[in-house]
C-alpha positions as CSV (number, residue, x, y, z in Angstrom):
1,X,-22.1,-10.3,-33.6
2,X,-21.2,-13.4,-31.5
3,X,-21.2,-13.3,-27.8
4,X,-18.3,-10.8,-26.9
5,X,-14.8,-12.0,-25.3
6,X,-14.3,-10.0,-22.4
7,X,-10.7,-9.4,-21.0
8,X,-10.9,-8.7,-16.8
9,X,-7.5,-6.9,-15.9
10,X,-6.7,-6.2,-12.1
11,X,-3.9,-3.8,-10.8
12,X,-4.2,-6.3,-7.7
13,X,-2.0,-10.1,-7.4
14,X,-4.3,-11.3,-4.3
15,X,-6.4,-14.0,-5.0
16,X,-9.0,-12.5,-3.1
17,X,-8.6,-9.1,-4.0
18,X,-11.8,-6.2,-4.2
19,X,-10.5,-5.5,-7.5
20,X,-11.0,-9.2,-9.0
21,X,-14.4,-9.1,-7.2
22,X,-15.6,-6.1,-8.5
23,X,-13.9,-7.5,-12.5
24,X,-16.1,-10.5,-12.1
25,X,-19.4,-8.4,-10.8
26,X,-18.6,-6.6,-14.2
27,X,-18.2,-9.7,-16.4
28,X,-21.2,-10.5,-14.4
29,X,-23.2,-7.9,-15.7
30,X,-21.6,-7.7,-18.8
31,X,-22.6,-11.1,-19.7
32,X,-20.0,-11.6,-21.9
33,X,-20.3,-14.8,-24.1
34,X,-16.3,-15.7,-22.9
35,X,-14.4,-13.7,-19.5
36,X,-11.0,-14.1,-19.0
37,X,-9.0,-12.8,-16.6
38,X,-5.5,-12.1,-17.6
39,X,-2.6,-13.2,-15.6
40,X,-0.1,-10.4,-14.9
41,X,2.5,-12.1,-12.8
42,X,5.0,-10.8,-15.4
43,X,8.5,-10.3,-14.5
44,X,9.5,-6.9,-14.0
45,X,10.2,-4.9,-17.3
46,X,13.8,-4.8,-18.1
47,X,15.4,-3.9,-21.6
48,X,18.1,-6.1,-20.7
49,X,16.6,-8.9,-20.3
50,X,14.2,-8.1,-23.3
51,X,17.2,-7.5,-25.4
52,X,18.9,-10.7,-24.0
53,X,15.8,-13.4,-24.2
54,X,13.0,-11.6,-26.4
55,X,9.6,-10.9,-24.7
56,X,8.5,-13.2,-22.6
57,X,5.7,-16.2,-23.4
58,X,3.5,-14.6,-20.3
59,X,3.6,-11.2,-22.0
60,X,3.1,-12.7,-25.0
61,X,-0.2,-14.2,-23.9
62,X,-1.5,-11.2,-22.1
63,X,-1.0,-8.9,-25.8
64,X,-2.3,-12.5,-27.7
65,X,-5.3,-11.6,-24.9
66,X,-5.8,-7.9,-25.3
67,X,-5.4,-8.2,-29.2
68,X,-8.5,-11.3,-29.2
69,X,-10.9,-9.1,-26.7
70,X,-14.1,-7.5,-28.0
71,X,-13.8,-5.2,-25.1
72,X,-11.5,-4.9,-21.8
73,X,-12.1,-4.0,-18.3
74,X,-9.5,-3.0,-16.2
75,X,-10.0,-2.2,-12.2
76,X,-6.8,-0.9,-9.9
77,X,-6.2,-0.4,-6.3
78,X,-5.1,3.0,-5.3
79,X,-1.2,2.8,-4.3
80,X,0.2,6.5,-3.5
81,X,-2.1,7.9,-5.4
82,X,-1.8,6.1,-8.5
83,X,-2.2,2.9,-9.7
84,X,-0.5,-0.2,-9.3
85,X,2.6,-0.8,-10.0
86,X,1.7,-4.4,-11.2
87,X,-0.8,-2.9,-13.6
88,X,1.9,-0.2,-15.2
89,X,4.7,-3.1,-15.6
90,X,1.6,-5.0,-18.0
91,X,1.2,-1.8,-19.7
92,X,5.0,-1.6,-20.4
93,X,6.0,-4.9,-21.6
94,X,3.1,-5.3,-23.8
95,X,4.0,-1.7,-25.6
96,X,7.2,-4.0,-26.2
97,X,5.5,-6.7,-28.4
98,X,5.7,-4.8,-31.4
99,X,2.6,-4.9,-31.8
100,X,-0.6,-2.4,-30.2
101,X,-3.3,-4.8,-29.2
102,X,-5.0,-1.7,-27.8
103,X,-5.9,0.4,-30.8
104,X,-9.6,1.3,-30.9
105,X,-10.2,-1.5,-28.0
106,X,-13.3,-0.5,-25.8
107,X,-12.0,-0.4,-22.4
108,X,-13.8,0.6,-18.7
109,X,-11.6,1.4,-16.1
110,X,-12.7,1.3,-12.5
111,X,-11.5,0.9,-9.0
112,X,-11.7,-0.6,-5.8
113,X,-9.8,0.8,-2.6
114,X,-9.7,0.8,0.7
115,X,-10.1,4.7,1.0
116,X,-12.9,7.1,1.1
117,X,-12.3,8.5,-2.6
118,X,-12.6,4.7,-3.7
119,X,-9.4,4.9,-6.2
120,X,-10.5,8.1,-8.3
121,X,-6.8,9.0,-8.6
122,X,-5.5,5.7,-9.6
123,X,-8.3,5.7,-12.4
124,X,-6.9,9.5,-13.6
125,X,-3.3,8.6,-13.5
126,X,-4.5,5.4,-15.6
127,X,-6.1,6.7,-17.8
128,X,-3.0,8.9,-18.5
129,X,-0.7,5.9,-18.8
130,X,-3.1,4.5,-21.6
131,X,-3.0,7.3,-23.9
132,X,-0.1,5.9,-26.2
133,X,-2.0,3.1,-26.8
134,X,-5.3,4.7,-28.2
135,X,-7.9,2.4,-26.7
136,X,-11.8,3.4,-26.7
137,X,-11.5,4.7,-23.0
138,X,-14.9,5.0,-22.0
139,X,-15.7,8.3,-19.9
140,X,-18.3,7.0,-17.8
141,X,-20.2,6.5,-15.4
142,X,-17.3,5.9,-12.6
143,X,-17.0,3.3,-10.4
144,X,-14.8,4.2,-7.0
145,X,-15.9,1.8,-5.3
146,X,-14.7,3.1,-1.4
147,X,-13.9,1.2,1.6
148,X,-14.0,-2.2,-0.7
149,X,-13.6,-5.0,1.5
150,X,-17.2,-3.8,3.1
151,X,-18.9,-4.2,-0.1
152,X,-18.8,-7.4,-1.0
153,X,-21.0,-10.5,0.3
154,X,-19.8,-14.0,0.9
155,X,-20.1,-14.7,-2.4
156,X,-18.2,-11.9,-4.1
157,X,-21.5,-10.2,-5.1
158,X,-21.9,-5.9,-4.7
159,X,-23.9,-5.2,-1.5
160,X,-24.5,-1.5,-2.0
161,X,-27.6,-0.9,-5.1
162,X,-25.4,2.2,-5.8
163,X,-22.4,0.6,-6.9
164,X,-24.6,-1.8,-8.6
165,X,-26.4,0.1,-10.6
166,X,-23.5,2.3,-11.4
167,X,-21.3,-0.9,-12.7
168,X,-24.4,-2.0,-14.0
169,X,-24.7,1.1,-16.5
170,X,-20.8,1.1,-17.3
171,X,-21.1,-2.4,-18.4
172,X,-24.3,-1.2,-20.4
173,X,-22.1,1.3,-22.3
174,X,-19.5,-0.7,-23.0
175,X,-21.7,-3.1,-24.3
176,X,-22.7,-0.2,-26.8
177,X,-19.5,0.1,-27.6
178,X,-18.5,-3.2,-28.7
179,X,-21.6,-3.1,-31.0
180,X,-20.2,0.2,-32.8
């Protein structure tokens, strides 16, 4: 097999957000032979205007993404105990392309938060939300990563061996997974 096409999805919009650190420390690791990381400023889902204009060239894209990916990584804040709601809107409009990009797709998830417990629920209620789809969801190891914005160095590289090594065996075993 070629180098593998990697697909970084974050729950987060901020530029500089722990969550699109801790995709590239992945990709990082990875060492894909292509990353990209998706764009999900979508416009909110609405059936209406799905109905009225068709799906739109953005979500498009992002399905056009998942669908051309060897493998996925996707890494969510922890909003009120789930994830995003950025991330869940993605989700939703691309189950609307009429298509399943997702099927049989190796996919990580992980997370990055500000708390203590480092986004574990976000990750359970995500995993939850990608049922439907019938990815590859890969059970392990997990990456919380806790208290984010301490983890990081200048130049968005993990600080803490833990979390390295643990991201570091994830990306092993997804690795695995693409050559299945």
């Amino acid at each position: 097999m070629s180098a593998p096409v990697l697909l970084g999805l974050s729950g987060s919009l901020r530029k500089d957000a722990t969550n699109r650190k801790l995709l590239r420390e992945a990709a990082r690791l990875f060492d894909a032979g292509t990353y990209v990381e998706a764009d999900l400023h979508l416009p909110l889902y609405d059936g209406d205007v799905e109905n009225a204009e068709g799906i739109p060239a953005v979500v498009q894209t992002l399905a056009d993404q998942i669908a051309a990916a060897d493998a996925i990584v996707i890494s969510t804040p922890e909003y009120n105990k789930g994830p995003s709601g950025v991330l869940k809107n993605a989700l939703d409009w691309v189950s609307r392309t009429g298509s399943n990009p997702w099927v049989d797709k190796p996919v990580a998830v992980m997370s990055a938060a500000a708390g203590r417990a480092g986004g574990e629920r976000a990750q359970m209620v995500l995993r939850g939300f990608m049922v439907p789809f019938q990815p590859r969801i890969l059970q392990g190891p997990e990456v919380h990563l806790a208290g984010s914005s301490n983890e990081f160095d200048e130049n968005g590289k993990l600080t803490s061996e833990h979390y390295t090594k643990t991201l570091q065996a994830l990306m092993a075993k997804l690795r695995t997974e693409v050559d299945r």
